[in-house]
C-alpha positions in Angstrom: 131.2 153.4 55.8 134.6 153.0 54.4 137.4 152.9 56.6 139.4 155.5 55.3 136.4 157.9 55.5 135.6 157.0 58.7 139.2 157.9 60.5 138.8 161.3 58.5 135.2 162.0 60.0 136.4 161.0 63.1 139.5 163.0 63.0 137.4 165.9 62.0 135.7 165.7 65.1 138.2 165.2 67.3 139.5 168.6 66.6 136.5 170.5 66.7 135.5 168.5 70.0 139.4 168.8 71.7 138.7 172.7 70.3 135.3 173.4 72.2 136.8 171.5 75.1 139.7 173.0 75.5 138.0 176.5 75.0 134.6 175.9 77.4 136.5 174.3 80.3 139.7 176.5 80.0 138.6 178.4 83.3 137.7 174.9 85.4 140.9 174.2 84.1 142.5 176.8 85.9 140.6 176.6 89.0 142.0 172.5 89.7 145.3 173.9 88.6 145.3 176.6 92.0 143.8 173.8 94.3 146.5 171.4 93.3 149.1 174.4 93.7 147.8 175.4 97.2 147.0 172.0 98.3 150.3 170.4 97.9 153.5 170.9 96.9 155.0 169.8 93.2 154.3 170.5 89.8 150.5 171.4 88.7 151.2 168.6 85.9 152.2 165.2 85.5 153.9 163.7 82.7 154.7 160.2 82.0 155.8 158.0 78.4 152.6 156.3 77.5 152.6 154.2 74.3 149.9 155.6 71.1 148.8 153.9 68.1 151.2 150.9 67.2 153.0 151.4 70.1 154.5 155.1 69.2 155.5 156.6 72.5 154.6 160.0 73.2 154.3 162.5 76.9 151.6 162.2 78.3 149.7 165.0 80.7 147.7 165.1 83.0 146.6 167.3 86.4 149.1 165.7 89.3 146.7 164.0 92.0 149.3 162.2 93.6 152.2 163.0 96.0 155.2 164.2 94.1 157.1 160.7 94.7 154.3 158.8 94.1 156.1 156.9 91.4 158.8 155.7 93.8 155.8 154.4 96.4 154.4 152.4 94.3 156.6 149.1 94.7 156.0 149.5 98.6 152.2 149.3 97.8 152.4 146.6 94.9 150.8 143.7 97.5 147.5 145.4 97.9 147.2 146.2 93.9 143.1 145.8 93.6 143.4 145.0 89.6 145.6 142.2 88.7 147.2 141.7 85.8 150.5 144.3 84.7 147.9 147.7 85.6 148.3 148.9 89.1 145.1 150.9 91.2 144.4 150.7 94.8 140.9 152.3 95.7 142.3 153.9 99.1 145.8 154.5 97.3 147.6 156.7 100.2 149.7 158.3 97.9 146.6 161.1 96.5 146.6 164.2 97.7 143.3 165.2 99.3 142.5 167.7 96.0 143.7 164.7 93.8 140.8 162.3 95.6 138.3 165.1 93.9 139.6 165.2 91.0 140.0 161.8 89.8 136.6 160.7 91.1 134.9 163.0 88.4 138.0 162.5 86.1 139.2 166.8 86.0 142.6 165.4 86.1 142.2 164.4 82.0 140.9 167.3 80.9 144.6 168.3 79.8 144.1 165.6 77.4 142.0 167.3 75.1 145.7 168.6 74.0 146.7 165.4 73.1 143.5 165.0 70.8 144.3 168.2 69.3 147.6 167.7 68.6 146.4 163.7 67.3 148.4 161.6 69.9 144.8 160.7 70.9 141.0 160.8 70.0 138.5 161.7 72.0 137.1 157.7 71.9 139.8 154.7 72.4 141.5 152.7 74.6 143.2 154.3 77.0 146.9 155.0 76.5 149.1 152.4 78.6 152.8 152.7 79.8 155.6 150.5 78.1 156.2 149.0 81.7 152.5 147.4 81.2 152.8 146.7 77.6 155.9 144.4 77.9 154.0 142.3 80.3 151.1 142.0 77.7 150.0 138.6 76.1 150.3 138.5 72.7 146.6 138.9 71.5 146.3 141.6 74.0 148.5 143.7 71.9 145.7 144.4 70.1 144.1 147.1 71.7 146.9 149.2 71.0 145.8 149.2 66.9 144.6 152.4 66.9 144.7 155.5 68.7 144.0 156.1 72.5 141.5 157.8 73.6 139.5 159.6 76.7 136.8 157.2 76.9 135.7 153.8 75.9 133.4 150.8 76.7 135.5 150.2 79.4 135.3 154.4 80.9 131.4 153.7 80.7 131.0 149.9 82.0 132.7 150.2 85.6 136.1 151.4 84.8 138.5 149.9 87.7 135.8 147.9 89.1 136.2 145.5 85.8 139.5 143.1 85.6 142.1 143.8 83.7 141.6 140.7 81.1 137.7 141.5 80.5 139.1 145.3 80.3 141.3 144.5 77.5 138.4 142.3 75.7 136.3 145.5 76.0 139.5 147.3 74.2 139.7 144.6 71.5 135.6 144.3 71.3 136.1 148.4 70.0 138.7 147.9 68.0 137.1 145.3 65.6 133.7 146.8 65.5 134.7 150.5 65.7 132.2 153.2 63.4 130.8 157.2 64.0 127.7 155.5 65.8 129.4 153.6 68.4 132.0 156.7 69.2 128.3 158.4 69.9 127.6 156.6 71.7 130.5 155.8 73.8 130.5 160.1 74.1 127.0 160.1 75.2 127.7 157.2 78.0 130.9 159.1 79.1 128.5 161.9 80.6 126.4 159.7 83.5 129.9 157.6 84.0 132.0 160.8 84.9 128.9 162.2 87.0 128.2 158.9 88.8 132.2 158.1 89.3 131.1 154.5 89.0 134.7 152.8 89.4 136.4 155.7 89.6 139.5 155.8 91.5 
């Protein structure tokens, strides 16, 4: 398949996929949005700069499941980063709130992306969307993964997620974005469902 008419297939069902999504789990939605609310105080949401396709910045959301200065913690913590490389994740990470812990283990907290898809700041498969802080520390070929548009899942979502390091992460990235088509998004979709029930690396 032509390149051209794959983006527009897969475009195409991006939207009718962020649609249903947004539509079917509109009232789970609203269910982690009164835990967060009654379990901690702060904003149901949190928005951060993350960088799109060819580096194009945009806001993105997602449920808060973290402490409000969570942001401001994290040099404190940087010693006991379990990742390596410019991406920071601690498996313990004492800044999540006891709702937030639930959340990101079966990954509720990026449903709100599903807006992002709509709106085409993302796709439903892709790398996922890094901050500039990250990017800058990136080696050159690793820039790579950032040629087309981020997305909810990938190889790396359904391989082990934080469990992998960040370099054979990124090769994961790179490994989609050369050898991208409709039958590998599939199945990358198809994979997402025992990853997000299993919680295999999530955290």
């Amino acid at each position: 398949m032509r390149r051209t008419s794959y983006e527009i297939i897969k475009r195409l069902v991006d939207i009718l996929g962020a649609s249903a999504g947004l539509v079917l789990s509109a009232p789970l939605m609203l269910c982690v949005a009164i835990a967060i609310k009654i379990d901690s105080p702060g904003p149901v949401f949190f928005r951060q700069t993350r960088l799109g396709k060819n580096g194009r910045p945009f806001t993105f959301l997602k449920f808060r499941s973290m402490q409000i200065d969570a942001v401001d913690l994290q040099t404190a913590l940087t010693a006991h980063n379990e990742v390596g490389g410019p991406v920071f994740k601690i498996r313990a990470d004492p800044r999540i709130t006891r709702v937030g812990r639930f959340i990101r283990k079966y990954s509720l907290d990026e449903l709100p992306q599903l807006w992002h898809v709509l709106m085409g700041h993302m796709s439903l498969v892709g790398p996922r969307p890094p901050i500039p802080d990250e990017v800058v520390k990136y080696e050159p070929w690793q820039t790579e993964r950032l040629a087309v548009k981020p997305g909810l899942t990938c190889i790396w979502q359904v391989s082990g997620r934080s469990n992998i390091p960040f370099e054979q992460w990124v090769e994961m990235d790179i490994e989609y974005v050369r050898n991208r088509s409709l039958l590998l998004d599939l199945k990358l979709l198809l994979l997402t469902i025992p990853a997000v029930i299993t919680a295999r690396g999530a955290y």
